[in-house]
MITI-486338 format. One line per 4 residues: number of its first residue (from 0); for each residue x negated, y negated, z of N, C-alpha, C. Coordinates in pm, whole numbers, padded with zeros to 5 digits. Atoms other than C-alpha are relative to their C-alpha. Layout:
N
NUM = X,Y,Z,X,Y,Z,X,Y,Z; ...
//
This chain:
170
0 = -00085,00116,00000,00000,00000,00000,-00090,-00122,00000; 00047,00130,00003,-00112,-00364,-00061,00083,-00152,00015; -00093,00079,-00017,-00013,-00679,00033,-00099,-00142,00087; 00130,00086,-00053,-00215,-01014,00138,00096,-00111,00076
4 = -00092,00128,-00025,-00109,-01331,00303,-00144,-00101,00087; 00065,00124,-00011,-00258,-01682,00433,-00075,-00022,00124; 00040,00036,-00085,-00459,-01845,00659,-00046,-00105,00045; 00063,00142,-00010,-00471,-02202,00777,-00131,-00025,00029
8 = 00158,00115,-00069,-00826,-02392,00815,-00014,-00129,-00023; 00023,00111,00012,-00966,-02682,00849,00001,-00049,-00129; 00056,00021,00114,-01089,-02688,00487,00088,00064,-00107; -00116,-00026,00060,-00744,-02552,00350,00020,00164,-00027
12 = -00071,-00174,-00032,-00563,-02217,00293,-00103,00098,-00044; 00058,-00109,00015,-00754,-01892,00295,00094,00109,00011; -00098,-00145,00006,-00589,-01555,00156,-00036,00097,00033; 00068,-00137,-00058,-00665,-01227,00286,00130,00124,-00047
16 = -00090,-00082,00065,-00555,-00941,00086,-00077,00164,00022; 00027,-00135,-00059,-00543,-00571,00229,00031,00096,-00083; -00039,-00157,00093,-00525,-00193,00057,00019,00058,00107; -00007,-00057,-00090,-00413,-00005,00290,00074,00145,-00028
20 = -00027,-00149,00067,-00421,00419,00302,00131,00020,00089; -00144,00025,-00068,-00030,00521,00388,-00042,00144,00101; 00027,-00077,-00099,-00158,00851,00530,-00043,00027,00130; 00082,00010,-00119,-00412,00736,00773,00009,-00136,00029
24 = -00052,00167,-00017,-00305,00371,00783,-00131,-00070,00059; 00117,00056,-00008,-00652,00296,00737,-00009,-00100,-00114; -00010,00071,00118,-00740,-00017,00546,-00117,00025,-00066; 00149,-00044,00089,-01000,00076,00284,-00045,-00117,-00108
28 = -00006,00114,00069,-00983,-00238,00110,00023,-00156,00026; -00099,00076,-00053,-00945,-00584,00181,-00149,-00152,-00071; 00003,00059,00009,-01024,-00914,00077,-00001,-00163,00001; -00047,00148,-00006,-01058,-01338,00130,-00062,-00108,-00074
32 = 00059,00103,00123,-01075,-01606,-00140,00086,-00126,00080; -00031,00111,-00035,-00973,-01950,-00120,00145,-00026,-00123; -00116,00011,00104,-00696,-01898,-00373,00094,00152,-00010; -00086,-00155,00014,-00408,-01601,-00434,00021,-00031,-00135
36 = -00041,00021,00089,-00466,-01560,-00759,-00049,00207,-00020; -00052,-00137,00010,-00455,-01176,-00951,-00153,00063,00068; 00184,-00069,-00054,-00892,-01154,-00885,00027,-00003,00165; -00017,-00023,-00167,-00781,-01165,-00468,00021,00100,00008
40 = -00040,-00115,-00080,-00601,-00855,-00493,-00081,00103,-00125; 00079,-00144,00097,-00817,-00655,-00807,-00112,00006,00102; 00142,-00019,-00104,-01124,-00743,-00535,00041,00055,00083; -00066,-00119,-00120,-00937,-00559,-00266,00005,00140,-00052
44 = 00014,-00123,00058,-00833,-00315,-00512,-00154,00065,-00008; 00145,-00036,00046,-01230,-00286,-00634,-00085,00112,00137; 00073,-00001,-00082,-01317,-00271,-00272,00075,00155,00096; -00064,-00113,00028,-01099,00033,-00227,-00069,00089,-00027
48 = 00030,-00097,00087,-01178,00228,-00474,-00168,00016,-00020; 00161,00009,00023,-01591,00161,-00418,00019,00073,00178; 00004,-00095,-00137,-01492,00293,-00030,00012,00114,00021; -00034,-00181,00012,-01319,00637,-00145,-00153,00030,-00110
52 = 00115,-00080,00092,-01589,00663,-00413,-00168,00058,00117; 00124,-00010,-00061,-01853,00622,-00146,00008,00107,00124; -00012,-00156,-00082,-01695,00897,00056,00046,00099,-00076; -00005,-00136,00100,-01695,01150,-00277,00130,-00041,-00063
56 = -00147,00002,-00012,-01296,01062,-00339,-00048,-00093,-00110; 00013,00086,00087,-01358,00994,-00715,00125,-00015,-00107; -00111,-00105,00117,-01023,01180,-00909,00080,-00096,00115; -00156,00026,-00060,-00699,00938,-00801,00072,00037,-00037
60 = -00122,00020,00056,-00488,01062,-01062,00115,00042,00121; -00156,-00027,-00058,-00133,01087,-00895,-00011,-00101,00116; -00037,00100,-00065,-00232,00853,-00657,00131,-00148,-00047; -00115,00090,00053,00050,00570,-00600,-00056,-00144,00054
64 = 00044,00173,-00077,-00052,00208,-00505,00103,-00069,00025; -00114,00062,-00013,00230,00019,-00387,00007,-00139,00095; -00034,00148,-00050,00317,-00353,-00325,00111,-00051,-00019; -00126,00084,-00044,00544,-00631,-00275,-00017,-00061,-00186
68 = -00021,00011,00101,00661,-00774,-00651,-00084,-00137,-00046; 00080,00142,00011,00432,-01084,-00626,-00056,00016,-00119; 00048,-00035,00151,00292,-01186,-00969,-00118,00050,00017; 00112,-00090,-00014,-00024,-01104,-00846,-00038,00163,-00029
72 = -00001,-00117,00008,00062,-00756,-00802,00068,00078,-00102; -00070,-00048,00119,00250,-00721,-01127,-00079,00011,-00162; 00087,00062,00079,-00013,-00852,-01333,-00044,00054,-00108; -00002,-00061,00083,-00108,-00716,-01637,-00165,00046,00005
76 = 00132,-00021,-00054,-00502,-00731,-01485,00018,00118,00086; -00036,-00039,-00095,-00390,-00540,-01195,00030,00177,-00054; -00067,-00108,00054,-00182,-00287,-01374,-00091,00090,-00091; 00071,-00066,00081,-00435,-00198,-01626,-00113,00054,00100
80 = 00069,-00048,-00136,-00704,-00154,-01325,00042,00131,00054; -00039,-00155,-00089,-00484,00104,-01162,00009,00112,-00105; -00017,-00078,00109,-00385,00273,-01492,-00134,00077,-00031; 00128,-00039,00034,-00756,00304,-01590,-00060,00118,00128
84 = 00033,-00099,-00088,-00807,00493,-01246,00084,00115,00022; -00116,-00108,00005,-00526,00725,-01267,00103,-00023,00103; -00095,00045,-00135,-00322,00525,-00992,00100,-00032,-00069; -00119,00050,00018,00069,00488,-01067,00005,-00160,00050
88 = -00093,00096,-00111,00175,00135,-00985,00108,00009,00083; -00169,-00016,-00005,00502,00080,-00830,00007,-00123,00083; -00083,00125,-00014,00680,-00233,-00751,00082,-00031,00100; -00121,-00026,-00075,00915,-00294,-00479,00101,-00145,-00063
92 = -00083,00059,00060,01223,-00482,-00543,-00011,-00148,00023; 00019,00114,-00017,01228,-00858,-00547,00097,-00053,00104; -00069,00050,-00100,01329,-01041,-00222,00046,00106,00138; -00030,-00123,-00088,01296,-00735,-00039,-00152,00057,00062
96 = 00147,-00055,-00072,01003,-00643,00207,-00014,00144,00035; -00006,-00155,-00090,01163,-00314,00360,-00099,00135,-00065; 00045,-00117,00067,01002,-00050,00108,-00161,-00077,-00028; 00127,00058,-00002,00656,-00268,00175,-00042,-00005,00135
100 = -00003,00035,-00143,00675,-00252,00555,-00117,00024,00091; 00102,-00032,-00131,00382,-00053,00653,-00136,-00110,-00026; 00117,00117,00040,00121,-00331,00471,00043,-00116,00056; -00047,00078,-00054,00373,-00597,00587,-00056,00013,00207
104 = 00044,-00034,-00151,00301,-00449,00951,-00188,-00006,-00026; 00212,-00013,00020,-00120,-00416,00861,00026,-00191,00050; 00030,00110,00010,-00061,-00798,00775,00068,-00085,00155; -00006,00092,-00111,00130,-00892,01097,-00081,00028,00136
108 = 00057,-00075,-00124,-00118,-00667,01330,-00100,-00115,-00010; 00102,00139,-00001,-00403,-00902,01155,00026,-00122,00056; -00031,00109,-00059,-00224,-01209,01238,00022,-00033,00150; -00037,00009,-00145,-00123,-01128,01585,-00169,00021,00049
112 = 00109,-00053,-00092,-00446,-00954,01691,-00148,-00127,-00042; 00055,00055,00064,-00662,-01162,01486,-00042,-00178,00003; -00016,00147,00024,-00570,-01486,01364,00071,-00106,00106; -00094,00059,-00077,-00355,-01632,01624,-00104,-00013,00112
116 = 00081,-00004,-00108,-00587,-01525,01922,-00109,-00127,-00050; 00165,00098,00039,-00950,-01722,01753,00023,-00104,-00078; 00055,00085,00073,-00843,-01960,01556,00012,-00119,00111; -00004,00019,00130,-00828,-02227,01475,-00140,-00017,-00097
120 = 00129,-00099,00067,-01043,-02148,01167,00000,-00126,-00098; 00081,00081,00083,-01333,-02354,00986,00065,-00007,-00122; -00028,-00005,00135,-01310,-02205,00650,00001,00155,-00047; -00013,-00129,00053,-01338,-01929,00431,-00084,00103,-00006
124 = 00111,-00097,00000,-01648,-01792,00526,-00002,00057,00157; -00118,-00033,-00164,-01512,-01768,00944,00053,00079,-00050; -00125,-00076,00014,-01213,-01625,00816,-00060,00170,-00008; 00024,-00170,00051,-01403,-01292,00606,-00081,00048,00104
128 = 00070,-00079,-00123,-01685,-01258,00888,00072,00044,00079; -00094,-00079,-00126,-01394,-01233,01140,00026,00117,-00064; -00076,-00122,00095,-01188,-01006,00861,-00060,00147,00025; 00138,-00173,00003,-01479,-00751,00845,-00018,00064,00149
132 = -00046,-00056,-00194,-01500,-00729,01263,00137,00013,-00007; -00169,-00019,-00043,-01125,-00696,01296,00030,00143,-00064; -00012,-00123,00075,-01095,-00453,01004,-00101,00186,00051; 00062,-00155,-00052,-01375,-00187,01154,00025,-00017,00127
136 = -00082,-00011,-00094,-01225,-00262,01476,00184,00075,00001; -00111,-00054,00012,-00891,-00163,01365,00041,00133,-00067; 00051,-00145,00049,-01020,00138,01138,-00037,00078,00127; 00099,-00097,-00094,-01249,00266,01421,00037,00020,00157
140 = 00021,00001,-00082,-01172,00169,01734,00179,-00019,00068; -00178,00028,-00061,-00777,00064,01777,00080,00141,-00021; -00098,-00085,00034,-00546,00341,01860,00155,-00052,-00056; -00117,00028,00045,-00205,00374,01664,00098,00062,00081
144 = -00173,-00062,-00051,00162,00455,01807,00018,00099,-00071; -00067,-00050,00091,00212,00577,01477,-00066,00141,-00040; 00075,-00071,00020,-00094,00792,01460,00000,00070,00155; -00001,-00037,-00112,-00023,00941,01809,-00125,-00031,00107
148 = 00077,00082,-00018,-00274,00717,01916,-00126,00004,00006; 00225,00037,00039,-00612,00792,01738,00049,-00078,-00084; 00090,00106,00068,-00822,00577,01536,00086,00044,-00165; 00049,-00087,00159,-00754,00581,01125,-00116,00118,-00030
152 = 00125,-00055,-00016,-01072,00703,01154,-00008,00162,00005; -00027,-00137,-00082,-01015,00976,01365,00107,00059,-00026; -00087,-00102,00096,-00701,01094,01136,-00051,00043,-00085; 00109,-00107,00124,-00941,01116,00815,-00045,00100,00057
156 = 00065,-00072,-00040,-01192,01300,01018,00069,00114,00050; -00072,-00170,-00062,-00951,01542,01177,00051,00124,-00108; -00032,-00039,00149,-00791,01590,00824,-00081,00054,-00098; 00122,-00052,00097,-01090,01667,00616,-00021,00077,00069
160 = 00066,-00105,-00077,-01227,01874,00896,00081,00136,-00026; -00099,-00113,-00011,-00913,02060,00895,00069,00086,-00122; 00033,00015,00089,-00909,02075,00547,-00058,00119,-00099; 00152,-00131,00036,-01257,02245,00488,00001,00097,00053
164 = 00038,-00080,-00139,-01209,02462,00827,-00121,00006,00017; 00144,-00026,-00060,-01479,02594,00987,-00094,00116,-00079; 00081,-00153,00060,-01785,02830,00887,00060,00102,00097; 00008,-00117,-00103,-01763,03162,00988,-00092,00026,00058
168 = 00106,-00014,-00100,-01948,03246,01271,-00057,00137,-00036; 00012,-00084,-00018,-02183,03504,01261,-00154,-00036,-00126
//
């Protein structure tokens, strides 16, 4: 799932745009420019797809990517990006967040845990240094409700482990 949103500073709005895995509700992607334009969320996307590659995870076909209907995410940049990797798009309906909820929730965990607590914020280079601490804080170290309260982290790892199984002993 993907889905970005804003961030006041001194030196004017900063966007921060997340990928986020629906399985392990880990964000593997994420992004902050000084503009929401379609390169905010293909650099998230990029930054994605250079994170699974760098843990072997090179074959997406059937993967689904899914966002909110913003032009950004409709884009004909965007679309061809996912296509070329074997990722489905898919769209949610316009004026409607519900079938976007768990990136909508990524983006209000950032804001609450995040943005609200430290700012208020310089600029756009504050903003991503925080981004990057928050994000392997919230990968690594924050338990979920949803995840019966391990880490993302510690769902991949249990998952792959469980996965491969074990050698046989002997």
């Amino acid at each position: 799932m993907a889905d970005f949103s804003y961030v006041p500073t001194w030196t004017g709005m900063v966007y921060v745009a997340f990928v986020v895995d629906v399985f392990s509700r880990r964000i593997v992607g994420w992004r902050a420019a000084r503009s929401m334009t379609t390169d905010l969320v293909l650099d998230a996307l990029e930054h994605a797809l250079f994170t699974r590659a760098r843990e072997g995870v090179t074959d997406l076909t059937g993967l689904i990517s899914h966002s909110d209907a913003g032009s950004q995410y409709t884009s004909v940049a965007l679309t061809s990006r996912l296509v070329e990797e074997g990722i489905d798009p898919s769209v949610g309906s316009v004026g409607d967040a519900l079938d976007n909820a768990m990136a909508e929730t990524t983006v209000g965990s950032f804001k609450t845990e995040l943005i609200r607590r430290q700012g208020p914020w310089r600029d756009v280079d504050q903003v991503e240094l925080a981004t990057a601490e928050w994000v392997e804080w919230f990968n690594t170290e924050r338990p979920h409700n949803e995840l019966d309260d391990f880490t993302p982290a510690e769902v991949e790892r249990l998952h792959y482990a469980h996965r491969h199984g074990l050698q046989e002993a002997g």
